[in-house]
C-alpha positions in Angstrom: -159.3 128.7 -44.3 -156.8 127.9 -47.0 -152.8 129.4 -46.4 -152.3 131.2 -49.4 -149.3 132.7 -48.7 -146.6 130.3 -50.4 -148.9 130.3 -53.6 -148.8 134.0 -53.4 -145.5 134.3 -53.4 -144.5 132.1 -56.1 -146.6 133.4 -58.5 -145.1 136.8 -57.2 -142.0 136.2 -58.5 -143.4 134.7 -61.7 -145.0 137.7 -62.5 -141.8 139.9 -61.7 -139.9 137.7 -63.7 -142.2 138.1 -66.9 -142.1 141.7 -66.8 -138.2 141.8 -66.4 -137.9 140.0 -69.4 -140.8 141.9 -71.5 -138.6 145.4 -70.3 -135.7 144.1 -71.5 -136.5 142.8 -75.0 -138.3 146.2 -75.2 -135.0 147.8 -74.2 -132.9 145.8 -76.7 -135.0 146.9 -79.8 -135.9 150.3 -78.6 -134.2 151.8 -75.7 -130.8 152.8 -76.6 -132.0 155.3 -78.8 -129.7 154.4 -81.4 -132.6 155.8 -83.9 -131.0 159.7 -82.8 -127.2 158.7 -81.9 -124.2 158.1 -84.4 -121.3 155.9 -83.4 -118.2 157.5 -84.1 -114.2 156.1 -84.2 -112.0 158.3 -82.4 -110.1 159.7 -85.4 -114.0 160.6 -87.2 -114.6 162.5 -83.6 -111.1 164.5 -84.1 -112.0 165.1 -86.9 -115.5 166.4 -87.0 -114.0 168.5 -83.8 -111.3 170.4 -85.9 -114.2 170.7 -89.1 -116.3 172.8 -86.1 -118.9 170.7 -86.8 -119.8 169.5 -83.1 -121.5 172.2 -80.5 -120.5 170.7 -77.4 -118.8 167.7 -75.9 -119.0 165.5 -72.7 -115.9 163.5 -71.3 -116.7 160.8 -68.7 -114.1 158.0 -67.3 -115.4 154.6 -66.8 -114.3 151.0 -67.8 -110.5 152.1 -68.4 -111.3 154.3 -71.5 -113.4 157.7 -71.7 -116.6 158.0 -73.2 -117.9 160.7 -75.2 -121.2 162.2 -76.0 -121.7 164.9 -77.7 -124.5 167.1 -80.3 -123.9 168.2 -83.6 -124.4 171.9 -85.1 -126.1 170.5 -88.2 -128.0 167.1 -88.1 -126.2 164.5 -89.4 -127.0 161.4 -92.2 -126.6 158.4 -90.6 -127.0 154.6 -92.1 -127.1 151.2 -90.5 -123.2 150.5 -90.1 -123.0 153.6 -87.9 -125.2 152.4 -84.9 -128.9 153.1 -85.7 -131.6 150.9 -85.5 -132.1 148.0 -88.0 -135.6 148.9 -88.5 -134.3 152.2 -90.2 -131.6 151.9 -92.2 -130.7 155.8 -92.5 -132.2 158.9 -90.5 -130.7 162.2 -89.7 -129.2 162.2 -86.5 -128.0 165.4 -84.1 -126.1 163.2 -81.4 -123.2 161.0 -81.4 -121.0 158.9 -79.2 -117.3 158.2 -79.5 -114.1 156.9 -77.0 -110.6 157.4 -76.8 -107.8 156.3 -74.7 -107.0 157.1 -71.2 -103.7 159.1 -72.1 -102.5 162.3 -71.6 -102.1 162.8 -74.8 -105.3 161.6 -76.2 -107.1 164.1 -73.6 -104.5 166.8 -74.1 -105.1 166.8 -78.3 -109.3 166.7 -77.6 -108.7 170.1 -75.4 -106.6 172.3 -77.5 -109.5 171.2 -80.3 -112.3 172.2 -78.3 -110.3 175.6 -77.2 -109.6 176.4 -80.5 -112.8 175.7 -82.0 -115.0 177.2 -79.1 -116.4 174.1 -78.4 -118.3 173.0 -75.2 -116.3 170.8 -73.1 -118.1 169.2 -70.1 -116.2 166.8 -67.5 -118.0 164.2 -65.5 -116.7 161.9 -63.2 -116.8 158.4 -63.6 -120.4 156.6 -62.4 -119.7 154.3 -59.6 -122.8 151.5 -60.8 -119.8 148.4 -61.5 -119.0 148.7 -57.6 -122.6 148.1 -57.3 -123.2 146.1 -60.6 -120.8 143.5 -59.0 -122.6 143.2 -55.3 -125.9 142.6 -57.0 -124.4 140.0 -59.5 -122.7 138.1 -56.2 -126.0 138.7 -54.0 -128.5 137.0 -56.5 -127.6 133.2 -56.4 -127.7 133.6 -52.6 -131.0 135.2 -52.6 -132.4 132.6 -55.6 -131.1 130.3 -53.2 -132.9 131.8 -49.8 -136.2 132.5 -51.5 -136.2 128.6 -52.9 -135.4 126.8 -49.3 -138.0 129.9 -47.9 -140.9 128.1 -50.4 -139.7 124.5 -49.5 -139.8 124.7 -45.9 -142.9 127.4 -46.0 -144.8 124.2 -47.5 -143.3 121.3 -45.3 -144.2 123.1 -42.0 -147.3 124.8 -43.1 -149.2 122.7 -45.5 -152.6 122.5 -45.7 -154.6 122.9 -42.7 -151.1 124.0 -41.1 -149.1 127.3 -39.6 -147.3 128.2 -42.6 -143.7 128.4 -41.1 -140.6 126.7 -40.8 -140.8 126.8 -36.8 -144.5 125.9 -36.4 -143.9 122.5 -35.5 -144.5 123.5 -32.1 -147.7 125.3 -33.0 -151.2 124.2 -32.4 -152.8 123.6 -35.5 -156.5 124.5 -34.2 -157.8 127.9 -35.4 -160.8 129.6 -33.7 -163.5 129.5 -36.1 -165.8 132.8 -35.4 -168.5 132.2 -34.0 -171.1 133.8 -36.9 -169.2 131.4 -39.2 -171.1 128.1 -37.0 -174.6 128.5 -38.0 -175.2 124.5 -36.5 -177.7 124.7 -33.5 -179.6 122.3 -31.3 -182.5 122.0 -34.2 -179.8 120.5 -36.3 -179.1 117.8 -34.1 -181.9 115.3 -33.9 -182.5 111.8 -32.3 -180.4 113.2 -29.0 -182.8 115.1 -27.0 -181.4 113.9 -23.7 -177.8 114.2 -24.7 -178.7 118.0 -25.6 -180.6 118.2 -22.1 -177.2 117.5 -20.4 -175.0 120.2 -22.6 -177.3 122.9 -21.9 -176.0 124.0 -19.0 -172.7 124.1 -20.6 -174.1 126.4 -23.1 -175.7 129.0 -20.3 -172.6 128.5 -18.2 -170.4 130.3 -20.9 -173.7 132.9 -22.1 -174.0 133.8 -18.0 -171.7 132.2 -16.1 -172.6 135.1 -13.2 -175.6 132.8 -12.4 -173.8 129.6 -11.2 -170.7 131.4 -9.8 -172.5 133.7 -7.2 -174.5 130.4 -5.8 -170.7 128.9 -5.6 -171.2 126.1 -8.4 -168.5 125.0 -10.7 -169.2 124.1 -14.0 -167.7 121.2 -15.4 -164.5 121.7 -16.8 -164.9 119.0 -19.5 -167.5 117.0 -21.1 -166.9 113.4 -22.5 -169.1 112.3 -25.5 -168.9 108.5 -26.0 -170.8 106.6 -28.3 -170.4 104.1 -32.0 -169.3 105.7 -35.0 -172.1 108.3 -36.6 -174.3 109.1 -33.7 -173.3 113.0 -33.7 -171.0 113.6 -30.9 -168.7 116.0 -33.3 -172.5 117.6 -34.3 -172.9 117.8 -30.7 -170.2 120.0 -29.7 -170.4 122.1 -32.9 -174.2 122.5 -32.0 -172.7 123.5 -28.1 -170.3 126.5 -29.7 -173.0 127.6 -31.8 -175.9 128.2 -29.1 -173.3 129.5 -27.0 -171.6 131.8 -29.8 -168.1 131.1 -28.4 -165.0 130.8 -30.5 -164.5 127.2 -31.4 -160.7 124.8 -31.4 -161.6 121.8 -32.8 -158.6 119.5 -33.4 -158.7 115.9 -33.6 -156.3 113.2 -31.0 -153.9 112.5 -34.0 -152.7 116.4 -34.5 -150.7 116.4 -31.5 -148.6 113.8 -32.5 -145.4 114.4 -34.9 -142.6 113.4 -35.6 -140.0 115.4 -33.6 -140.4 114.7 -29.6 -142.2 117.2 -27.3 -144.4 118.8 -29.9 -147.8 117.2 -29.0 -146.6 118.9 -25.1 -146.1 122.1 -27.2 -149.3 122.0 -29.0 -151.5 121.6 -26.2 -149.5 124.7 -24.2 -150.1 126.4 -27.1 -153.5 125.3 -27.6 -155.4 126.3 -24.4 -153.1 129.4 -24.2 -154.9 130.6 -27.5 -158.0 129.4 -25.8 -157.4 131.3 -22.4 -156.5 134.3 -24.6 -160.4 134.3 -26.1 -162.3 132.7 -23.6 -165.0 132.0 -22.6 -164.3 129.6 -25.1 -164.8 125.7 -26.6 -161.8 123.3 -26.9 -162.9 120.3 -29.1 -160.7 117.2 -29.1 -162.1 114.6 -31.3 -161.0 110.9 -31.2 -159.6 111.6 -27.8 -158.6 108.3 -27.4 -155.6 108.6 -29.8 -153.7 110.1 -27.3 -155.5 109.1 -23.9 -154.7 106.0 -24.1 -154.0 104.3 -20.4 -150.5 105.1 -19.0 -147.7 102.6 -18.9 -149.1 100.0 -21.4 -146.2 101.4 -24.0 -142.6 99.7 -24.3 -141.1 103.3 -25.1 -140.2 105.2 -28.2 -143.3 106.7 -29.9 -145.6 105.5 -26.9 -143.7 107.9 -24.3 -144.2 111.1 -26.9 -147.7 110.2 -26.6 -147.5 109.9 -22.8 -145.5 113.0 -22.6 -149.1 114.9 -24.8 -151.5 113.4 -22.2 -149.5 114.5 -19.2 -149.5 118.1 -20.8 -153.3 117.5 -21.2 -153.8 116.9 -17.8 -151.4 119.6 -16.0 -153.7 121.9 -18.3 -157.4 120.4 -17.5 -156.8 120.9 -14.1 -153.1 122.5 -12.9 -151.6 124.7 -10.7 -153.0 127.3 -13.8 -156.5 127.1 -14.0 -158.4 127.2 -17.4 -161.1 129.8 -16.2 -163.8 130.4 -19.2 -162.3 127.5 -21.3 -164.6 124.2 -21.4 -163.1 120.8 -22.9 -165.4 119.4 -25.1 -164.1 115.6 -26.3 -164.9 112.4 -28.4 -164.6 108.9 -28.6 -165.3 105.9 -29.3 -163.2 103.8 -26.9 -163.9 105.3 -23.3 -162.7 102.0 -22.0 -159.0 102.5 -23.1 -158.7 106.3 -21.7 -156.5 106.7 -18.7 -158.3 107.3 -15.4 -156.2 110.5 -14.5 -158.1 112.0 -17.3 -161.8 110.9 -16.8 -161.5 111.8 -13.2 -163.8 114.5 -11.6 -162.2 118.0 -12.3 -161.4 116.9 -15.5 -164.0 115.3 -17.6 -166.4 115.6 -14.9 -169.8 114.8 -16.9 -169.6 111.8 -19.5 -172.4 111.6 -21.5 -173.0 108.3 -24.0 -174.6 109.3 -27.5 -176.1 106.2 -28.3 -178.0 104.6 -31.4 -181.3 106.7 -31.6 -184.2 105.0 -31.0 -187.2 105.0 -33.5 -189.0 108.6 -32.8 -185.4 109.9 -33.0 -184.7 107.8 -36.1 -187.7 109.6 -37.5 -186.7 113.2 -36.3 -182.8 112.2 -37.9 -185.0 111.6 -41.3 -187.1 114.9 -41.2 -183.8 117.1 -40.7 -182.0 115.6 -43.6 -185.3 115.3 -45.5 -185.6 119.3 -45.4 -183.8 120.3 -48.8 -185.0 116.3 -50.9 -188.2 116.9 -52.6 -190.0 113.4 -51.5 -193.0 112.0 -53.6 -196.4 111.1 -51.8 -195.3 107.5 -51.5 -192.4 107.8 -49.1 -193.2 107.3 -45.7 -190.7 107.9 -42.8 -191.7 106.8 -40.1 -192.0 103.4 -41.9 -188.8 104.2 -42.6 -187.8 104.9 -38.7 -189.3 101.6 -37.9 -187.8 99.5 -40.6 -184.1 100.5 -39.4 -183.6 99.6 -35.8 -179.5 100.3 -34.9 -179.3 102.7 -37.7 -177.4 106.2 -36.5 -177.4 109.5 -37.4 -174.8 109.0 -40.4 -176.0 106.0 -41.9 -179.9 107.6 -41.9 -178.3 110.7 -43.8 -176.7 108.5 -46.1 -179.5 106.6 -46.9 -181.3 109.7 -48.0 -178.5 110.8 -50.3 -178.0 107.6 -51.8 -182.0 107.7 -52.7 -181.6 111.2 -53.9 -178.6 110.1 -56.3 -180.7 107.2 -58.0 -183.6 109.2 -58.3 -181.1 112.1 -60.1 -180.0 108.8 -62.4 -183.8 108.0 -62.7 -184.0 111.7 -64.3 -186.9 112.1 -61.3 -188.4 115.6 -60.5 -189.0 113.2 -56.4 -187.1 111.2 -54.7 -189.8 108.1 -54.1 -190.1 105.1 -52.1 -188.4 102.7 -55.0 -185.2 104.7 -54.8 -185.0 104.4 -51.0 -185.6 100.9 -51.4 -183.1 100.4 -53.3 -180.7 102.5 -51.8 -181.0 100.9 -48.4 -180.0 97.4 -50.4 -177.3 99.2 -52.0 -176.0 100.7 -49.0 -175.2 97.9 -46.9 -175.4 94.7 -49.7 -173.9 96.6 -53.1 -175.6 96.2 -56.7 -177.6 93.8 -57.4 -175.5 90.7 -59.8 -178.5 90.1 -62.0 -176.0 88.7 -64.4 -174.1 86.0 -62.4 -174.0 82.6 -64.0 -175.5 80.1 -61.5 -176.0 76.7 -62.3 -179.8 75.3 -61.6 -178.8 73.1 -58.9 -177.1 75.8 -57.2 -180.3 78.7 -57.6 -182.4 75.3 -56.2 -179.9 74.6 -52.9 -180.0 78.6 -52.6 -183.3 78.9 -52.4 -184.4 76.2 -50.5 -181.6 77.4 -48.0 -183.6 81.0 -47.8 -186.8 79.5 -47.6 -185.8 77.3 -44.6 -184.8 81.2 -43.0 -187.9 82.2 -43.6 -190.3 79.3 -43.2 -188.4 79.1 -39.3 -188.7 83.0 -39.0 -192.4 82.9 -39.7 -193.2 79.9 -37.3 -190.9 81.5 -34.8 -191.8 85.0 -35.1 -192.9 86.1 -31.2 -190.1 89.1 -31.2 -189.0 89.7 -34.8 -190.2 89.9 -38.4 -189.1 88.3 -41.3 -188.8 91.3 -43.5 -187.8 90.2 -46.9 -185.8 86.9 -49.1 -183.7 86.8 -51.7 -181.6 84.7 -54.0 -180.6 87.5 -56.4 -176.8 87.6 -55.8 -175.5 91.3 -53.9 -171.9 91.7 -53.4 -169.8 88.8 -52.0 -173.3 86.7 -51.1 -176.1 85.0 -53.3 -178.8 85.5 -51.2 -180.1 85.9 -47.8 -183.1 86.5 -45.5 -183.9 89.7 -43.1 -185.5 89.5 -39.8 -186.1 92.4 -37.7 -187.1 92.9 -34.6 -190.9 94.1 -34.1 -189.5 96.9 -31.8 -186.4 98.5 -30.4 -184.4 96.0 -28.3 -182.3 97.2 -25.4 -182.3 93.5 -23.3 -182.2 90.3 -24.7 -184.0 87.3 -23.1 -183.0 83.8 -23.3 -186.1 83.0 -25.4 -185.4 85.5 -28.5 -182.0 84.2 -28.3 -182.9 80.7 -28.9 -185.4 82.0 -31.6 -182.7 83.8 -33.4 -180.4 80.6 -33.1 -183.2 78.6 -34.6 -183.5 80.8 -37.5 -179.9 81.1 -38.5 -179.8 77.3 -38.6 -182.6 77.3 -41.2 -181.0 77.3 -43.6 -178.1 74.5 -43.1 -181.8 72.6 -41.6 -183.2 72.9 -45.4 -180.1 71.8 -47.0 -180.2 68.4 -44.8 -184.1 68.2 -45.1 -184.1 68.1 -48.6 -181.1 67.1 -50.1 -179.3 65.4 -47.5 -176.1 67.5 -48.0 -174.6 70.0 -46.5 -172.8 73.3 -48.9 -170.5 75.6 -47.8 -173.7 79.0 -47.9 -174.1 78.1 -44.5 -171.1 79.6 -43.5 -171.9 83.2 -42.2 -175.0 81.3 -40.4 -172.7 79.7 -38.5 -170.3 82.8 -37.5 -173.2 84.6 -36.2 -174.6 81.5 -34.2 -171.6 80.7 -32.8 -171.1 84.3 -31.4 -174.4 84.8 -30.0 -174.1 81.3 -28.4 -170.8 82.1 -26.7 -172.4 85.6 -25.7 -175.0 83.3 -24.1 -172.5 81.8 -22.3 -169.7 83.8 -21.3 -171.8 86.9 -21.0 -175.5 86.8 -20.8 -175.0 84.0 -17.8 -177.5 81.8 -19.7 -175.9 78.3 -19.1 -176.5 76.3 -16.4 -173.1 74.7 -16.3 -170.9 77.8 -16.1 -173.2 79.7 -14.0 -174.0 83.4 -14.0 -170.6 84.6 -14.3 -169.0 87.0 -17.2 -166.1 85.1 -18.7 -165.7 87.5 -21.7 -167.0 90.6 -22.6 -165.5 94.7 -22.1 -166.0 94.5 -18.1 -163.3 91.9 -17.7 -161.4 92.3 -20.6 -157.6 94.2 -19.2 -154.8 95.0 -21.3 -153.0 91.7 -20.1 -156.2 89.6 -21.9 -155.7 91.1 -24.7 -152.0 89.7 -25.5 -154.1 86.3 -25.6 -154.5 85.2 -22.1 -157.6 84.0 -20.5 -159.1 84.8 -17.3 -159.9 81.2 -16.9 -158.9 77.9 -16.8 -158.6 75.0 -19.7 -161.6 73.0 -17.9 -164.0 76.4 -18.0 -162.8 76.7 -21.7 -164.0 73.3 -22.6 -167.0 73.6 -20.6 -167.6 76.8 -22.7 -167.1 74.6 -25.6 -169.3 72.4 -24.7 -172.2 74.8 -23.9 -171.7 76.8 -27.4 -172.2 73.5 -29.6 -175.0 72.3 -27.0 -176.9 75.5 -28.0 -176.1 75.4 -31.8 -177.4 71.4 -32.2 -181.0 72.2 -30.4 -181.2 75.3 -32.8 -180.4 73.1 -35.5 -182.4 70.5 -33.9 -185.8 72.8 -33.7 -185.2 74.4 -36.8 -185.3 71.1 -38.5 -188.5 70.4 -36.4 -190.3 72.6 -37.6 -189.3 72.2 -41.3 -190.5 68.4 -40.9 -193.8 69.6 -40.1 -194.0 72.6 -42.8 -192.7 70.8 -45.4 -195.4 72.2 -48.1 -194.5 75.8 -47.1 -191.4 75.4 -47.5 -191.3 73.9 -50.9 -193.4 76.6 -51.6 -191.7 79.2 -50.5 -188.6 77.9 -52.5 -190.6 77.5 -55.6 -191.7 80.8 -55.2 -187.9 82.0 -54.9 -186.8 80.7 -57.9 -190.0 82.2 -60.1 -189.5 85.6 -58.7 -186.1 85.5 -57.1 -187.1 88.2 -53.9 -190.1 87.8 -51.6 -191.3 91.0 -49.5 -192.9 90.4 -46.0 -196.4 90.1 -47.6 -195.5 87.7 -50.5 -193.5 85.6 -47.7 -197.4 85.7 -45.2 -199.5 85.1 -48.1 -197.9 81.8 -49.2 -197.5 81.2 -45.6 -201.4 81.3 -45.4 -202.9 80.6 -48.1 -200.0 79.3 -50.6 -200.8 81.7 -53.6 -198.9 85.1 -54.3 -198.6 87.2 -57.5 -196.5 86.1 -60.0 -194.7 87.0 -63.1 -193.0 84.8 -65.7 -188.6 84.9 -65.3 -187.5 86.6 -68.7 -184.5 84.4 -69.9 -181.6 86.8 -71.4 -179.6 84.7 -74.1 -177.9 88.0 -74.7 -174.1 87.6 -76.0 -172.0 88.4 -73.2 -169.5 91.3 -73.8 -167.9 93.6 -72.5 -169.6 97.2 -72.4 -168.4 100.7 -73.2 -169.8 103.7 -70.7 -172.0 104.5 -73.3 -173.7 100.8 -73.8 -173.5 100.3 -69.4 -175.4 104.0 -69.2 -177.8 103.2 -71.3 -178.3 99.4 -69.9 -178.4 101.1 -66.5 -181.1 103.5 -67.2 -183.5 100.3 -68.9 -182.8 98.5 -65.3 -184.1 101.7 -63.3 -186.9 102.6 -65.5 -187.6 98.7 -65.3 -187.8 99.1 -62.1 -190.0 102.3 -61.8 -192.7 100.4 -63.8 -193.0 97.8 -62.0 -193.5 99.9 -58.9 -195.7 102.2 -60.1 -197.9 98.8 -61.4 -197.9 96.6 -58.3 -201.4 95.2 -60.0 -199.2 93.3 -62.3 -196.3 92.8 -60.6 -195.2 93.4 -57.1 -192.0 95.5 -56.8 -189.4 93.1 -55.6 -191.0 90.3 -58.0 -188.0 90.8 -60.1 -185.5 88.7 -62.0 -183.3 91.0 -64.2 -183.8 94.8 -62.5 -183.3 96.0 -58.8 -184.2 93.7 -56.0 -185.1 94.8 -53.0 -183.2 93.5 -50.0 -181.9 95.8 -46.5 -179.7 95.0 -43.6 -181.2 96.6 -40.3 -178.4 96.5 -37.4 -179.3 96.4 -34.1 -177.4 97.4 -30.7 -178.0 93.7 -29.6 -176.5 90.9 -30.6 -177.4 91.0 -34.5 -180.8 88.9 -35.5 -180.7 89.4 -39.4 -179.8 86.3 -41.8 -177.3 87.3 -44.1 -176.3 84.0 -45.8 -173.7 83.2 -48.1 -174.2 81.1 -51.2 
């Protein structure tokens, strides 16, 4: 809800302002009605007294002389010079207006006349308007002053999202959001059907709580949703308020901290009073972690404000006061750093982990997003759901979008298969660099490099897939190779490690093979290798040297280690070492193996790469088996290389796509990621283990 109050009010006086002036020009031209009144001197007003030519006069003090007003018995000719408006330069006039001195004499001579003339002679007594002309003149520049510091400090402690006022610092920022505003439910949240299992009681607890409190249970006071980055957890526990229709506090870790001392204490006071207040009720905390951080790990200063907000926190969770009716609901993704007073039972007595879905949730996470994309025939998702083990909930509906935006680009009624393609590539690789100058010896090293990925991923290929090969260049790499795994992994034995060892040293294996020299594309190959292999070793307890023991890894990680110190000694850390490069040379040394003997494939394979520049799983089998695939001649572009304007780049784009679309809609001719100046295809897959895709640098 936005706080329009300080906009209000400044356009308030803005408008106010606009119309004083308007009045007052219209009052300078038109309202002293000068057009009826004639200015007289005070000898034309003694005068025109003794010729009986005035009916009645009015005397009034004010501003140390006496003004006069009178009417005339017969109307009088008046010009410019004597007062009336410019706009008409002579009128007959009944009225006038005249001064004189404040003598005696003056007033005594004006008498007799109007005495002996029989002239009307009213007294008035003087207006008191300069006593309050002055006050309002001297209040004005205070007020001007009140109302501008009022609009300064109404937008430094309100802001956006904020209280609006200068003494809301102390305030909770979290606002109850009505409960027919939240139209998420449980149908919304897909690929989490036991995580939704576990927060249904919550849900009838606050709908019926007379159901568990006569059979003496105690619902949990607060609920801990842990999990990676995009899996739903805030979905979750909007989906939790909305069955329950409950008001909702959602504020996130950060918005208790400021910069004054004790106001993350006040916030949360003020926060679960609110709640209390309209309970039963949902507190949501997201990123809970930014402010429940373990005790005592902080050298002062900013750390002990943020100690002070998690002590509140606590006394409030579970107190001398209890929080009847009023269920924590909170998010993180580092449950390992919270302090233990707070996931203790009676506080966040249920913790439940929202992890990566697995492929039937992946697919149910694709038909909820799906719902409002018009999808052509082609487009198949549970394919999809299989081809994307690790993905979460976020990085599914993303994929979608980005496949909805091309197709828009693509001026498509549909969103097909193509555009999902190619948005999975752009997602996770960028655009593809079709124009990138590479010299022929370096396309040759690149693709011989992929092909050794591939060629070790086919003959090793008992748990995962090789999925696709590129050389066309995508972001900060010029090539790589996928391999997935055939099915969703939770456990990973020694033997798939090894296998994914051997086929990240394909590549460096090819180089050797042959050219006999090593480049520097190998370089990603060899981060991932050597982290899996230490893994191995200091986690999985898959060397016989050091033993089944966990040397590294969350469980023995404390916040001592993380200052630099090890848990063990030098002669353990060169024994670690040791073990890592043992494991890396027999990858290297079986991946070169079985290059030796494949030594055809291989070459063709590479050959294949540099005709067609990306290889799909089927292209990669055939050549595997029988050595032919379809092929399509490269199209050289000797094009002058310029800069383009949006215009010329729009209109390039839209060549690439429809490129593209042809050649997908004609996979006779040409298979859809046979393609050397449009869209290759190529996709990243994560997976909760340790990571088995080739993603090589060149």
């Amino acid at each position: 809800m936005k706080n329009n109050k300080g906009g209000f009010f400044r356009n308030s006086i803005f408008y106010v302002f606009i119309f004083l002036v308007v009045v007052g020009m219209f009052y300078g031209l038109f309202g002293n009605d000068k057009s009826t009144t004639k200015t007289l001197t005070s000898s034309e007003f003694i005068k025109a007294l003794n010729d009986k030519e005035i009916k009645s006069i009015t005397v009034q003090p004010g501003n140390s002389i006496y003004n006069i007003t009178g009417t005339y018995k017969k109307a009088q000719t008046a010009s410019k010079d004597s007062g009336i408006s410019f706009l008409q330069p002579t009128q007959k006039v009944t009225k006038f207006t005249s001064t004189l001195l404040p003598n005696d004499a003056s007033l005594k001579e004006v008498t007799q006349a109007a005495s002996k003339t029989k002239t009307e002679l009213v007294t008035k007594q003087a207006e008191n308007s300069g006593f309050w002309l002055n006050l309002l003149v001297s209040l004005i520049p205070v007020l001007l002053i009140v109302a501008v510091f009022y609009v300064m400090m109404n937008q430094a402690g309100g802001g956006k999202g904020g209280q609006g006022g200068m003494m809301s610092f102390g305030k909770s920022k979290a606002k109850p959001s009505d409960p027919k505003d939240n139209k998420v439910r449980f149908a919304d949240v897909a690929g989490a059907e036991e995580e939704k299992q576990e927060l249904v009681e919550v849900v009838e607890f606050l709908k019926s709580p007379k159901k568990f409190v006569s059979l003496g249970a105690r619902i949990p006071k607060g609920v801990l949703l842990e999990g990676p980055p995009g899996t739903g957890k805030t979905l979750l526990a909007k989906a939790v308020a909305g069955e329950a229709s409950v008001p909702f506090f959602s504020m996130s870790g950060s918005d208790f901290v400021e910069m004054f001392v004790g106001v993350g204490a006040s916030r949360v006071r003020d926060l679960f009073e609110n709640a209390k207040k309209s309970a039963p009720a949902i507190i949501f905390i997201d990123e809970i972690d930014a402010v429940g951080r373990r005790r005592g790990t902080g050298m002062g200063g900013g750390n002990d404000e943020r100690e002070q907000t998690l002590n509140q926190i606590l006394i409030e969770m579970d107190g001398f006061e209890g929080s009847e009716g009023v269920i924590i609901l909170a998010s993180t993704n580092r449950s390992d750093v919270l302090d233990p007073a707070l996931l203790r039972s009676g506080r966040f007595d249920r913790k439940i982990l929202v992890g990566a879905p697995d492929v039937k949730g992946r697919e149910a996470i694709l038909n909820v997003h799906a719902k409002n994309k018009p999808l052509a025939d082609n487009v198949d998702l549970k394919a999809i759901a299989q081809q994307t083990p690790g993905y979460v909930g976020a990085d599914l509906e993303n994929l979608l979008n980005e496949a909805a935006l091309l197709a828009a680009r693509r001026n498509k009624k549909k969103v097909d298969a193509a555009d999902i393609d190619e948005a999975e590539d752009r997602i996770f690789q960028g655009p593809a660099k079709t124009n990138r100058g590479m010299s022929e010896s370096e396309r040759r090293t690149t693709a011989y490099h992929e092909a050794g990925h591939a060629l070790v991923g086919l003959v090793r290929s008992e748990a995962s897939v090789v999925r696709k090969v590129t050389i066309v260049p995508r972001g900060r790499i010029g090539g790589y190779a996928l391999m997935t795994p055939k099915n969703d992994r939770y456990n990973l034995k020694y033997s798939e490690a090894k296998e994914q060892l051997a086929g990240l040293m394909g590549g460096r294996a090819a180089e050797i093979f042959m050219f006999n020299e090593a480049s520097s594309g190998a370089s990603n190959d060899f981060q991932q290798a050597t982290g899996l292999a230490r893994q191995m070793v200091t986690a999985f307890g898959m060397s016989d040297k050091l033993g089944m023991v966990q040397l590294e890894g969350n469980a023995s990680v404390g916040y001592a280690d993380q200052g630099g110190n090890r848990a063990y000694s030098e002669e353990t850390a060169r024994l670690i070492d040791e073990e890592v490069r043992r494991l890396a040379q027999e990858a290297f040394n079986d991946a070169l193996t079985i290059l030796q003997e494949h030594k055809d494939k291989l070459t063709a394979i590479a050959e294949a790469l540099l005709e067609v520049e990306t290889l799909d799983e089927r292209q990669i089998k055939d050549i595997y088996e029988t050595g032919e695939f379809t092929r399509k001649d490269v199209q050289d572009d000797d094009q002058l290389a310029t800069a383009k304007s949006f215009e010329e780049a729009k209109a390039a784009a839209d060549a690439k796509d429809s490129q593209a679309e042809e050649k997908y809609e004609h996979p006779d001719s040409e298979s859809k990621d046979d393609d050397t100046t449009s869209d290759s295809e190529v996709v990243e897959a994560p997976d909760d283990a340790p990571t088995d895709d080739n993603h090589d640098k060149n």
